[in-house]
PDB file of N, H, CA, C and O in Angstrom:
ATOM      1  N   UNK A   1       5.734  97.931 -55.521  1.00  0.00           N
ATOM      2  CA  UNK A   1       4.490  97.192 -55.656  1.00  0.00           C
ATOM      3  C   UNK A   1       4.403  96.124 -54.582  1.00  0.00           C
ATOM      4  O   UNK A   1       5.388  95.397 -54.460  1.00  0.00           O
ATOM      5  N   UNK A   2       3.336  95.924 -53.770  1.00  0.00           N
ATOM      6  H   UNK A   2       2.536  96.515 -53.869  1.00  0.00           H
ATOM      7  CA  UNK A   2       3.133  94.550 -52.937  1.00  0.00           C
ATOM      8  C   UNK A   2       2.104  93.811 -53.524  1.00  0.00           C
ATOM      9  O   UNK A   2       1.290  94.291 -54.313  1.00  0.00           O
ATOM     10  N   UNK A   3       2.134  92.398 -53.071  1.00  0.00           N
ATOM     11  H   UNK A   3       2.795  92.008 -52.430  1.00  0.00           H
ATOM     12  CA  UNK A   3       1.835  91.303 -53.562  1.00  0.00           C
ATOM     13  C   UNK A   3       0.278  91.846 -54.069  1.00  0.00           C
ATOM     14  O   UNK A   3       0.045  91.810 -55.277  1.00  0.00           O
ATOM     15  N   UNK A   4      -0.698  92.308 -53.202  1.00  0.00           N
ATOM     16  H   UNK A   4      -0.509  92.337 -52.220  1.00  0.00           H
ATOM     17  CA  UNK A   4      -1.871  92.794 -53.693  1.00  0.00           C
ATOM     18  C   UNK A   4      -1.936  93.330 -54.864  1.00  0.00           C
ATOM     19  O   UNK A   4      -2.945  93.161 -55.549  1.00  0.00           O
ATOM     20  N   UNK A   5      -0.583  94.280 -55.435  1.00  0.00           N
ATOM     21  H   UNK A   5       0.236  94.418 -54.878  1.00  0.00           H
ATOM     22  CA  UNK A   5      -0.872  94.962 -56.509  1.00  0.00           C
ATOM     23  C   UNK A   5      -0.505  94.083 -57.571  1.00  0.00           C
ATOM     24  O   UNK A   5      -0.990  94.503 -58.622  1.00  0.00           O
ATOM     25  N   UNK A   6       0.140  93.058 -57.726  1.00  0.00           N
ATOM     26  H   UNK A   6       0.534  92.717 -56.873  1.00  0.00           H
ATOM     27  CA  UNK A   6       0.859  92.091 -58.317  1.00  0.00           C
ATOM     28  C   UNK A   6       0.077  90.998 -58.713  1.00  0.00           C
ATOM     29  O   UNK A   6       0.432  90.352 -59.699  1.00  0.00           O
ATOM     30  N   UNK A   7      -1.096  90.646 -57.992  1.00  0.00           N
ATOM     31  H   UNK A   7      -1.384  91.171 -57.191  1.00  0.00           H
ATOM     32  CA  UNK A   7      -1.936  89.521 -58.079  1.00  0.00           C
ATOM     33  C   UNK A   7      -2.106  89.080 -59.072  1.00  0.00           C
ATOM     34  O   UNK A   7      -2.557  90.027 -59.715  1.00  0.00           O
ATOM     35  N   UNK A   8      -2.051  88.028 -59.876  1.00  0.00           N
ATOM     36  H   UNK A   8      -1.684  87.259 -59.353  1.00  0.00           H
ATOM     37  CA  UNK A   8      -1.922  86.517 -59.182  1.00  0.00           C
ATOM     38  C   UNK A   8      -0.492  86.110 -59.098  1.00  0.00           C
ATOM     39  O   UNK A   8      -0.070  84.993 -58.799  1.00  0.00           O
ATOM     40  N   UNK A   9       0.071  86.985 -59.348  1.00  0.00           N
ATOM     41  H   UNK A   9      -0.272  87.892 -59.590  1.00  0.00           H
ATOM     42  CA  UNK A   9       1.835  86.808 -59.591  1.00  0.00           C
ATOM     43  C   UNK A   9       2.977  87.223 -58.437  1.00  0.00           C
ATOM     44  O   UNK A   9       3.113  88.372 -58.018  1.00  0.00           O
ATOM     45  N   UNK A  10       3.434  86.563 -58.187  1.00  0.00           N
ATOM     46  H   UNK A  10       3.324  85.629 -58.527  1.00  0.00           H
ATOM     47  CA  UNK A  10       4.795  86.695 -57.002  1.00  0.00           C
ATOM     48  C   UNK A  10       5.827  86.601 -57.393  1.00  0.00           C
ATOM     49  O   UNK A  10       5.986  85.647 -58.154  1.00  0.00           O
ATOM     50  N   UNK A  11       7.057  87.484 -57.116  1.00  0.00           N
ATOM     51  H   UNK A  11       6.928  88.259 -56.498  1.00  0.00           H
ATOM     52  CA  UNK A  11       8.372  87.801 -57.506  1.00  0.00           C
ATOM     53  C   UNK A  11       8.872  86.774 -56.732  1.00  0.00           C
ATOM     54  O   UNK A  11       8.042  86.313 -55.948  1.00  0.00           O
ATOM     55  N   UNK A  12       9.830  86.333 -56.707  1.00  0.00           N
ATOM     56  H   UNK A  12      10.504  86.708 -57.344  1.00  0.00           H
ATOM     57  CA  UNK A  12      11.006  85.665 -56.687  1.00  0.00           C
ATOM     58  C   UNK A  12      12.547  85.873 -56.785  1.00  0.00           C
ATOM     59  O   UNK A  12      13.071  85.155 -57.636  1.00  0.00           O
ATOM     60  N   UNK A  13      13.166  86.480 -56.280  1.00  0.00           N
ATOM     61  H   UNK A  13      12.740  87.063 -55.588  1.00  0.00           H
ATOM     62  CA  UNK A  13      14.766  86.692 -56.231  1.00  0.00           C
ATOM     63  C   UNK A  13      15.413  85.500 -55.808  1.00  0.00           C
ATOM     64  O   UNK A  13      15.206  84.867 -54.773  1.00  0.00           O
ATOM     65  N   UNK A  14      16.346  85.229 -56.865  1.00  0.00           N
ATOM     66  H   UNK A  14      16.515  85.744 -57.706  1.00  0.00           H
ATOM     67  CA  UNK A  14      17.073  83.651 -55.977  1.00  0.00           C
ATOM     68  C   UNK A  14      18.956  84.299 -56.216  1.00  0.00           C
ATOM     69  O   UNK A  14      19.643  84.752 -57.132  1.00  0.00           O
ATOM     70  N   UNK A  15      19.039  84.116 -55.413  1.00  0.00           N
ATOM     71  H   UNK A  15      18.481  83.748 -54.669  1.00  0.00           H
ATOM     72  CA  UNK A  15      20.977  84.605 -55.053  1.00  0.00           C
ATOM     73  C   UNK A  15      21.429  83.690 -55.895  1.00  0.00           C
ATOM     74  O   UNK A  15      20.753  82.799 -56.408  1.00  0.00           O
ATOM     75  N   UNK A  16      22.877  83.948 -56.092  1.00  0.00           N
ATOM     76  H   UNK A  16      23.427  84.672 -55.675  1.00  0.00           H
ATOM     77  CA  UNK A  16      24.331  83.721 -56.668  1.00  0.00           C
ATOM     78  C   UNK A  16      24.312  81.795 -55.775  1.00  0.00           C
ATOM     79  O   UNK A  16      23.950  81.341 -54.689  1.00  0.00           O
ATOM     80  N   UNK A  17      24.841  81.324 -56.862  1.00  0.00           N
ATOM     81  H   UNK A  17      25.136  81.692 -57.744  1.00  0.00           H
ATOM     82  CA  UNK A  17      25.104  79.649 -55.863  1.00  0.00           C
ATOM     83  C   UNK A  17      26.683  80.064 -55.677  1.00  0.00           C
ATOM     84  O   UNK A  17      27.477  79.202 -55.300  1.00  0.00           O
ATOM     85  N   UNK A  18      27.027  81.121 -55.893  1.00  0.00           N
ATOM     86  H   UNK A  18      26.382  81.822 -56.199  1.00  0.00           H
ATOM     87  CA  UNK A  18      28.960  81.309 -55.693  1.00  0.00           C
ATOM     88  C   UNK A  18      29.122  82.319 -55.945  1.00  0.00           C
ATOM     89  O   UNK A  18      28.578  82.951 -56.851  1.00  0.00           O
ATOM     90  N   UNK A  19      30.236  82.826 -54.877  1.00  0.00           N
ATOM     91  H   UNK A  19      30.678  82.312 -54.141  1.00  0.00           H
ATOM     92  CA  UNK A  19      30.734  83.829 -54.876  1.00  0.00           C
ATOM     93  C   UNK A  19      31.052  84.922 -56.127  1.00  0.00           C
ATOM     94  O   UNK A  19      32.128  84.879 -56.724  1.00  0.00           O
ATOM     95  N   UNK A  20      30.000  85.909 -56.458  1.00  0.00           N
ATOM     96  H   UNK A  20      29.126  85.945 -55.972  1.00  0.00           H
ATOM     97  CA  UNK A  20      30.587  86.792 -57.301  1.00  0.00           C
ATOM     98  C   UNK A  20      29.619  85.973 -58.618  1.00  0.00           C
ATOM     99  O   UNK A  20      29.936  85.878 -59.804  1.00  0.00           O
ATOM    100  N   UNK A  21      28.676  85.580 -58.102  1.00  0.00           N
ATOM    101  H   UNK A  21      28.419  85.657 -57.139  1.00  0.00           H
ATOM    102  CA  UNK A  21      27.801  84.484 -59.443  1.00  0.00           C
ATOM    103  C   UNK A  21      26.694  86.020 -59.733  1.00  0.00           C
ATOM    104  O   UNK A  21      27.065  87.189 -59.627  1.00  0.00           O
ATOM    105  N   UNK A  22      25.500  85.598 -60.055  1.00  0.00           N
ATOM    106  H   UNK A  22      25.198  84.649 -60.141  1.00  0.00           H
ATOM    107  CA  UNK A  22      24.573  86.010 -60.723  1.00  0.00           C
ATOM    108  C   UNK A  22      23.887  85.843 -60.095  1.00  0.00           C
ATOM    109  O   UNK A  22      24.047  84.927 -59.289  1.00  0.00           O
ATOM    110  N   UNK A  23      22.421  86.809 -60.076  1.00  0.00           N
ATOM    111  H   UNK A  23      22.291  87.554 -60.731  1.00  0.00           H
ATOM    112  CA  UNK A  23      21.037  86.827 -59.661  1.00  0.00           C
ATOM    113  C   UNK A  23      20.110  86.567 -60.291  1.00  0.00           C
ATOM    114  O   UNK A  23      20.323  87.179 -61.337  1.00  0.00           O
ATOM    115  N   UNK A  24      18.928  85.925 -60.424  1.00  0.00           N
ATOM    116  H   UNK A  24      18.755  85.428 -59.574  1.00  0.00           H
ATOM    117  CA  UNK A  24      18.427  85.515 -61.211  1.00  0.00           C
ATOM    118  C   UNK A  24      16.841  85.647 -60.525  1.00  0.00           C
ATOM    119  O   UNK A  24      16.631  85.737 -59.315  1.00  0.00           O
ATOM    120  N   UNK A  25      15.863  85.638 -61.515  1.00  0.00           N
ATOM    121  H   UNK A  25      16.032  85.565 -62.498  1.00  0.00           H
ATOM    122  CA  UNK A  25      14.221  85.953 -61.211  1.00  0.00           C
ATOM    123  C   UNK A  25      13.285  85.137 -61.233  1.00  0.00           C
ATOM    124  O   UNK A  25      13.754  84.216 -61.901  1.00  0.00           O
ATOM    125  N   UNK A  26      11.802  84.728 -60.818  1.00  0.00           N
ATOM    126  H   UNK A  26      11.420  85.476 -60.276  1.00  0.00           H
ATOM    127  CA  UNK A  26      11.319  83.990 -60.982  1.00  0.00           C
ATOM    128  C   UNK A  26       9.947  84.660 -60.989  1.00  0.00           C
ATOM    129  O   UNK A  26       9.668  85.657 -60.322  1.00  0.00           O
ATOM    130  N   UNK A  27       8.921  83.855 -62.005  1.00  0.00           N
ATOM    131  H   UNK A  27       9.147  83.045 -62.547  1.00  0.00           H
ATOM    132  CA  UNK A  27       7.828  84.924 -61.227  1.00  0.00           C
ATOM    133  C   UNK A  27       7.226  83.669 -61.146  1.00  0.00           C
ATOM    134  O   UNK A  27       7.733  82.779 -61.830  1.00  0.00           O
ATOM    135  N   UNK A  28       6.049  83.348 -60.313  1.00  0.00           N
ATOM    136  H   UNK A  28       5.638  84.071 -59.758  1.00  0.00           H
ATOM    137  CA  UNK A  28       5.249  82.598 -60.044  1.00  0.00           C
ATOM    138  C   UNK A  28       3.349  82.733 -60.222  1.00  0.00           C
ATOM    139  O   UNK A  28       2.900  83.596 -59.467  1.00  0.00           O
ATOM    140  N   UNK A  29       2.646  82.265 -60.784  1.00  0.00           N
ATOM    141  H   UNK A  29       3.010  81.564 -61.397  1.00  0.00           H
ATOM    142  CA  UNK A  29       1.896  82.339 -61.266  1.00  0.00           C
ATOM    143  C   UNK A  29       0.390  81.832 -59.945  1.00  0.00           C
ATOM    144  O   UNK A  29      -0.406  81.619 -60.860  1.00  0.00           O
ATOM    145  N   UNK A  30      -0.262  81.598 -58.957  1.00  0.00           N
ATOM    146  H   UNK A  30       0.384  81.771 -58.214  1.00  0.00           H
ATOM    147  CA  UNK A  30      -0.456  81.178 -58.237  1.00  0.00           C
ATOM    148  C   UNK A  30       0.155  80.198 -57.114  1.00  0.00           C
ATOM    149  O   UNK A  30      -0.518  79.619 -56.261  1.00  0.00           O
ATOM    150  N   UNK A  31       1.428  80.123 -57.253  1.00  0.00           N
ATOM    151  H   UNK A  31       1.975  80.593 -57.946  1.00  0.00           H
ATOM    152  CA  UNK A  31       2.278  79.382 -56.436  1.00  0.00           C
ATOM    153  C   UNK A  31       3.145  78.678 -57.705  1.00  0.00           C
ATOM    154  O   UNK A  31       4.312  78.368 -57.463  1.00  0.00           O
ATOM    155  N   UNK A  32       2.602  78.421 -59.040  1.00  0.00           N
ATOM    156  H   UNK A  32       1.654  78.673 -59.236  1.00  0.00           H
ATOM    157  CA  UNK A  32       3.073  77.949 -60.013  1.00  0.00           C
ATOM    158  C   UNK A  32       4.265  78.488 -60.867  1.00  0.00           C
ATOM    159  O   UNK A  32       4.065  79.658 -61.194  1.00  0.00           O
ATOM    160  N   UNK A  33       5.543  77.937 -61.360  1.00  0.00           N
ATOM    161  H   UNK A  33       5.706  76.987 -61.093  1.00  0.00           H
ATOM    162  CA  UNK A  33       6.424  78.614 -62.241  1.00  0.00           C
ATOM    163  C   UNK A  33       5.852  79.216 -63.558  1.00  0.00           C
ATOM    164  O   UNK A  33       5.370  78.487 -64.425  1.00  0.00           O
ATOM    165  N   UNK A  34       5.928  80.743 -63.697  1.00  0.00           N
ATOM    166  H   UNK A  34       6.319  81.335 -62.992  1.00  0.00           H
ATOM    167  CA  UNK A  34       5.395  81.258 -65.097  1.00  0.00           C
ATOM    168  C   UNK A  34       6.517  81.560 -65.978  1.00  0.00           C
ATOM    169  O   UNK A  34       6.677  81.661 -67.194  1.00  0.00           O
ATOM    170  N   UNK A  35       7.122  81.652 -65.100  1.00  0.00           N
ATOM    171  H   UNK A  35       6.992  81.570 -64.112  1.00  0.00           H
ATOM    172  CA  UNK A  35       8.811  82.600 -66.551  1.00  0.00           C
ATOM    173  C   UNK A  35       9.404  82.690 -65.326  1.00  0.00           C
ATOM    174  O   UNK A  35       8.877  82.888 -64.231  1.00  0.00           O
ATOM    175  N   UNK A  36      11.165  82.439 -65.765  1.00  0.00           N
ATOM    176  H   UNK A  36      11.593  82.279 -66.655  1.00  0.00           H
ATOM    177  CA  UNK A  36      11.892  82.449 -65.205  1.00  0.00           C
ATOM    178  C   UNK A  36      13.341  83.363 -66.131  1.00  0.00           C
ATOM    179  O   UNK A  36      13.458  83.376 -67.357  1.00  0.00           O
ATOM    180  N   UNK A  37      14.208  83.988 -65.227  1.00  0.00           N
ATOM    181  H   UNK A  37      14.113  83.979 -64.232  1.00  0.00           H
ATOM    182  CA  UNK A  37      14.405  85.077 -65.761  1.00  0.00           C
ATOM    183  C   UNK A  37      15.672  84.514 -67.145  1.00  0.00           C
ATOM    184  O   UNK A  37      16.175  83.481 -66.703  1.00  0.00           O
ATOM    185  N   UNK A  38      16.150  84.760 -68.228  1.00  0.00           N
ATOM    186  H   UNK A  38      15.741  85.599 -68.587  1.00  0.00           H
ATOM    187  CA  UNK A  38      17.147  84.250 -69.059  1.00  0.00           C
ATOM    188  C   UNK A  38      18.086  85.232 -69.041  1.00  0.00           C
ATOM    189  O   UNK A  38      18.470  85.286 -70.209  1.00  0.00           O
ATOM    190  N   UNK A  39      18.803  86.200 -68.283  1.00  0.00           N
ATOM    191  H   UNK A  39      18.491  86.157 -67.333  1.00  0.00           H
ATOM    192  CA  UNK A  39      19.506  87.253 -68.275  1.00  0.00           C
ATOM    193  C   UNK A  39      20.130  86.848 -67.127  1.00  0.00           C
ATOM    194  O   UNK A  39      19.594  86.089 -66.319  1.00  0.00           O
ATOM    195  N   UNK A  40      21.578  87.450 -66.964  1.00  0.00           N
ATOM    196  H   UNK A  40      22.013  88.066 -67.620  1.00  0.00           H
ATOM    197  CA  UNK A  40      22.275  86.835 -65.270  1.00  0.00           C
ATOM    198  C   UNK A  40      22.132  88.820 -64.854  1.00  0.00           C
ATOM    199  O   UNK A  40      22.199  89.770 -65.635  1.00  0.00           O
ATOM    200  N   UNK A  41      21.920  88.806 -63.325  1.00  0.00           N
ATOM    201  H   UNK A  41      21.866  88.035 -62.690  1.00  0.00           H
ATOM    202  CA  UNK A  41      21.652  89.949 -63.286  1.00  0.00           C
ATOM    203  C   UNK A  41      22.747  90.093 -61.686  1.00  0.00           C
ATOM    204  O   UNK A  41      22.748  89.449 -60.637  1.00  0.00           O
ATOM    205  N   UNK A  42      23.509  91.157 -62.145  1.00  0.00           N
ATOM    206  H   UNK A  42      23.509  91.680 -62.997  1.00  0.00           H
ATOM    207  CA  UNK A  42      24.901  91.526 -61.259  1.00  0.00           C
ATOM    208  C   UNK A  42      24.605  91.893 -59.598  1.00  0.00           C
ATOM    209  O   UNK A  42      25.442  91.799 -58.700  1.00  0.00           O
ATOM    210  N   UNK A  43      23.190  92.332 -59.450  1.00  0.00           N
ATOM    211  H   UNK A  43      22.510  92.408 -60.179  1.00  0.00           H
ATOM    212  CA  UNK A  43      22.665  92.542 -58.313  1.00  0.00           C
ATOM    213  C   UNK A  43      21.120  92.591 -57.869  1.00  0.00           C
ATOM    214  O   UNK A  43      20.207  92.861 -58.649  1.00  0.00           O
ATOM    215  N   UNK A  44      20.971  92.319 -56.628  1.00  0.00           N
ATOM    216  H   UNK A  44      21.713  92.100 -55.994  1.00  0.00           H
ATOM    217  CA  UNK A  44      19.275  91.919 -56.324  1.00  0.00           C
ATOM    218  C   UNK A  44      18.579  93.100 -57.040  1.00  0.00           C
ATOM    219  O   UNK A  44      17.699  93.141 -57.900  1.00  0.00           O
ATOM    220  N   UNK A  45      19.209  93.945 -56.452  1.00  0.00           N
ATOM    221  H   UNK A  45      19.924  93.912 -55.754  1.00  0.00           H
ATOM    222  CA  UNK A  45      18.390  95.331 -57.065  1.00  0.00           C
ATOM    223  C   UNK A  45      18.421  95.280 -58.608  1.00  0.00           C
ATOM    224  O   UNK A  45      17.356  95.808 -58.925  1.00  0.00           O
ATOM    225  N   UNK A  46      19.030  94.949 -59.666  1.00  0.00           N
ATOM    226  H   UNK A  46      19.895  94.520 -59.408  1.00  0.00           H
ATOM    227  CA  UNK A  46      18.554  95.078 -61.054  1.00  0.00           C
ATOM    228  C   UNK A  46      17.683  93.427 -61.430  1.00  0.00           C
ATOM    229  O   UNK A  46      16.838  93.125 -62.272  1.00  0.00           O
ATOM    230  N   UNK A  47      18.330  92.706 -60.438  1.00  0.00           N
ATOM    231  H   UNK A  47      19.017  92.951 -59.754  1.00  0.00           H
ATOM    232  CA  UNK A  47      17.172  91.240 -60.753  1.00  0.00           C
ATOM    233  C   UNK A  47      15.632  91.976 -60.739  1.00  0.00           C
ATOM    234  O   UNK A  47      14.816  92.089 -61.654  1.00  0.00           O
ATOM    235  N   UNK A  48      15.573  92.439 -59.293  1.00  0.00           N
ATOM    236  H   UNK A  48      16.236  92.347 -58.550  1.00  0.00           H
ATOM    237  CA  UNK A  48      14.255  92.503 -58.837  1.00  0.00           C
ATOM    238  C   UNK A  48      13.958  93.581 -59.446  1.00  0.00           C
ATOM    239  O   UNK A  48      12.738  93.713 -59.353  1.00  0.00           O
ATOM    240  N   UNK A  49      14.637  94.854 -60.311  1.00  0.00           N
ATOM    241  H   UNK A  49      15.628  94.747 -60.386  1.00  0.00           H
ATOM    242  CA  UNK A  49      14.066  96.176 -61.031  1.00  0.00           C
ATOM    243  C   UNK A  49      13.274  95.145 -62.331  1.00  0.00           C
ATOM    244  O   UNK A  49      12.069  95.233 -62.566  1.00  0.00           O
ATOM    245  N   UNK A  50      14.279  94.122 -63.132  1.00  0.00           N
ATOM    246  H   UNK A  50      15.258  94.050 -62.942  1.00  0.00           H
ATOM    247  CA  UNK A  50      13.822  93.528 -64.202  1.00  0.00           C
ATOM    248  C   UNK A  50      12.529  92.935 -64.427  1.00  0.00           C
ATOM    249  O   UNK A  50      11.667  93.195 -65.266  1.00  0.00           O
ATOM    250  N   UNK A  51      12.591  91.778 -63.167  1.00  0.00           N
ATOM    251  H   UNK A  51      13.292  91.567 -62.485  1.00  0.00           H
ATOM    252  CA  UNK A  51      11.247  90.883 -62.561  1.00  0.00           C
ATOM    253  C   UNK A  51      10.078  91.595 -62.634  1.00  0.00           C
ATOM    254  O   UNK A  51       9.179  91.156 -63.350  1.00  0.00           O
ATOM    255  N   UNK A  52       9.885  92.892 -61.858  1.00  0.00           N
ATOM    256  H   UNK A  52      10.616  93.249 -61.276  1.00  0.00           H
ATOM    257  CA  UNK A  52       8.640  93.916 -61.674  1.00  0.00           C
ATOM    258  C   UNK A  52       8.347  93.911 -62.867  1.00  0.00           C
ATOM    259  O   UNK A  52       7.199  93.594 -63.179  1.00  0.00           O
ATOM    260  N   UNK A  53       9.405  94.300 -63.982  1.00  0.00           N
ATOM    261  H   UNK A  53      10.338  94.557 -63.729  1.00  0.00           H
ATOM    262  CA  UNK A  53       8.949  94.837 -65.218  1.00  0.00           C
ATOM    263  C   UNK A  53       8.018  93.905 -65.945  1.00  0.00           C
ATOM    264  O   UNK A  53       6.994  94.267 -66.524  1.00  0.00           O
ATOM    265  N   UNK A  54       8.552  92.442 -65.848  1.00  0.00           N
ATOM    266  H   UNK A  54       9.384  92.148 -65.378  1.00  0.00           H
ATOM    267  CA  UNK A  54       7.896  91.696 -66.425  1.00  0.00           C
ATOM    268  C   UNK A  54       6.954  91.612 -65.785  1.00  0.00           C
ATOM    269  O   UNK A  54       6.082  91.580 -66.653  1.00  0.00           O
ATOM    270  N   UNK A  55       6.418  91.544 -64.770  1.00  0.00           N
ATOM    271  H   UNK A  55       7.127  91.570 -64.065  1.00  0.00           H
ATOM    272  CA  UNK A  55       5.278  91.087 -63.988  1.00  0.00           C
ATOM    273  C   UNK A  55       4.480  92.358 -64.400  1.00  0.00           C
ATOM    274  O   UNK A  55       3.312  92.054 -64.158  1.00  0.00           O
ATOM    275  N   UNK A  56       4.505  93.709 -64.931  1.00  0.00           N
ATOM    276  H   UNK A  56       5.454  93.956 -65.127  1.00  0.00           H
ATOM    277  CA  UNK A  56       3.691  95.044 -65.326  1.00  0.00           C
ATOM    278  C   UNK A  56       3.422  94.427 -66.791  1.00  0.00           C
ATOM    279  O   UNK A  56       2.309  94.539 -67.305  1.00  0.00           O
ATOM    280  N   UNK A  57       4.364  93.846 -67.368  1.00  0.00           N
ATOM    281  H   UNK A  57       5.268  93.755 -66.951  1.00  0.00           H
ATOM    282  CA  UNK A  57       3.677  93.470 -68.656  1.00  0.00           C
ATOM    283  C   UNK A  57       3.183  92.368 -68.645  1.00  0.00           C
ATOM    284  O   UNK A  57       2.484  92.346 -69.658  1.00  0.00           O
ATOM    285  N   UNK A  58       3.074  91.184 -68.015  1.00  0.00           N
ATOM    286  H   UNK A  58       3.642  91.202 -67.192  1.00  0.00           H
ATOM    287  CA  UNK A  58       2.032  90.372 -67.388  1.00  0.00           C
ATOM    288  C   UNK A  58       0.749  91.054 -67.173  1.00  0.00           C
ATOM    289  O   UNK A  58      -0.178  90.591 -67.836  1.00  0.00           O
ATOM    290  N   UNK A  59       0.563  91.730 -66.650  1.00  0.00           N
ATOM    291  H   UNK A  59       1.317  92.107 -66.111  1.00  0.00           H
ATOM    292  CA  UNK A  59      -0.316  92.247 -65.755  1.00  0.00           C
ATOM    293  C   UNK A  59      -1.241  93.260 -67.071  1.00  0.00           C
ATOM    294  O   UNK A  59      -2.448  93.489 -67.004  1.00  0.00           O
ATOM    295  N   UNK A  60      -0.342  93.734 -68.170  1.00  0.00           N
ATOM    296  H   UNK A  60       0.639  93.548 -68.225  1.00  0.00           H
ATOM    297  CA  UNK A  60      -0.944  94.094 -68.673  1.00  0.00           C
ATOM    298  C   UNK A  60      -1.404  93.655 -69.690  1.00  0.00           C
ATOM    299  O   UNK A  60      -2.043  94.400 -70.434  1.00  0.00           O
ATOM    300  N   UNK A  61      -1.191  92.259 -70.009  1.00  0.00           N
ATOM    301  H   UNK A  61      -0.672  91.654 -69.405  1.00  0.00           H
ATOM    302  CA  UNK A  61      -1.582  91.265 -70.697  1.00  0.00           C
ATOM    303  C   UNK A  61      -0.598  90.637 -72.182  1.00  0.00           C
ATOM    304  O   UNK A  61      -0.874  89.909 -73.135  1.00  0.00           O
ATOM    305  N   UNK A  62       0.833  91.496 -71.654  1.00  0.00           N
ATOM    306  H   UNK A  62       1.057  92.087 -70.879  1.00  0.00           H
ATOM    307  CA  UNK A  62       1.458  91.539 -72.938  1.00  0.00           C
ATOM    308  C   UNK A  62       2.549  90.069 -72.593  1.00  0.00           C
ATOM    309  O   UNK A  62       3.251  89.862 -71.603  1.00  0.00           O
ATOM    310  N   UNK A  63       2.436  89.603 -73.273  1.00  0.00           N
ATOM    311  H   UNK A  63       1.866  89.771 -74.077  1.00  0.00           H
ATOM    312  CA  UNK A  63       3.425  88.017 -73.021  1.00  0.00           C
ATOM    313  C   UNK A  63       2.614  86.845 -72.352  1.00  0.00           C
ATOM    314  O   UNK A  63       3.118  85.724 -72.279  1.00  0.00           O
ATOM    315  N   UNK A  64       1.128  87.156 -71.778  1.00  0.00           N
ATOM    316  H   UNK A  64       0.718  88.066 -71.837  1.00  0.00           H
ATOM    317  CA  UNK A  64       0.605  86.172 -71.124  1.00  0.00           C
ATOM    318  C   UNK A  64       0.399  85.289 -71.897  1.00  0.00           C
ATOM    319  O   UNK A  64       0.415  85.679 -73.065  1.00  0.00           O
ATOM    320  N   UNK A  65       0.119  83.753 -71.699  1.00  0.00           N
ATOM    321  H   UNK A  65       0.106  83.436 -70.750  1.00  0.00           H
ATOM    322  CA  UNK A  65      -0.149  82.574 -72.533  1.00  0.00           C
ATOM    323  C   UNK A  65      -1.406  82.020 -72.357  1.00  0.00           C
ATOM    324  O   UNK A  65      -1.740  81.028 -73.005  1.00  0.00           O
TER     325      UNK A  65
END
């Protein structure tokens, strides 16, 4: 998905602060923090598989506030 398909929402991947740490998600809401991820995730690729997910159920109106 690119940002167009994602609109108004932007992913966020933020790295490990240490060696062998955790990945973690962010989604952003117009530049704004919407949910941030509560799971430690072992690599970018399952952070960022997770993140999408939430941002499809965002998108489809399920969890929005």
């Amino acid at each position: 998905m690119s940002d167009n398909e994602t609109y108004p929402y932007t992913l966020e991947i933020i790295p490990p602060k240490a060696d062998g740490g955790s990945y973690q998600w962010a989604i952003r809401k117009h530049g704004k923090m919407a949910q941030r991820s509560d799971r430690n995730h072992h690599s970018e690729a399952k952070a960022r598989e997770n993140g999408m997910a939430q941002i499809e159920k965002l998108l489809a109106g399920v969890g929005d506030r």
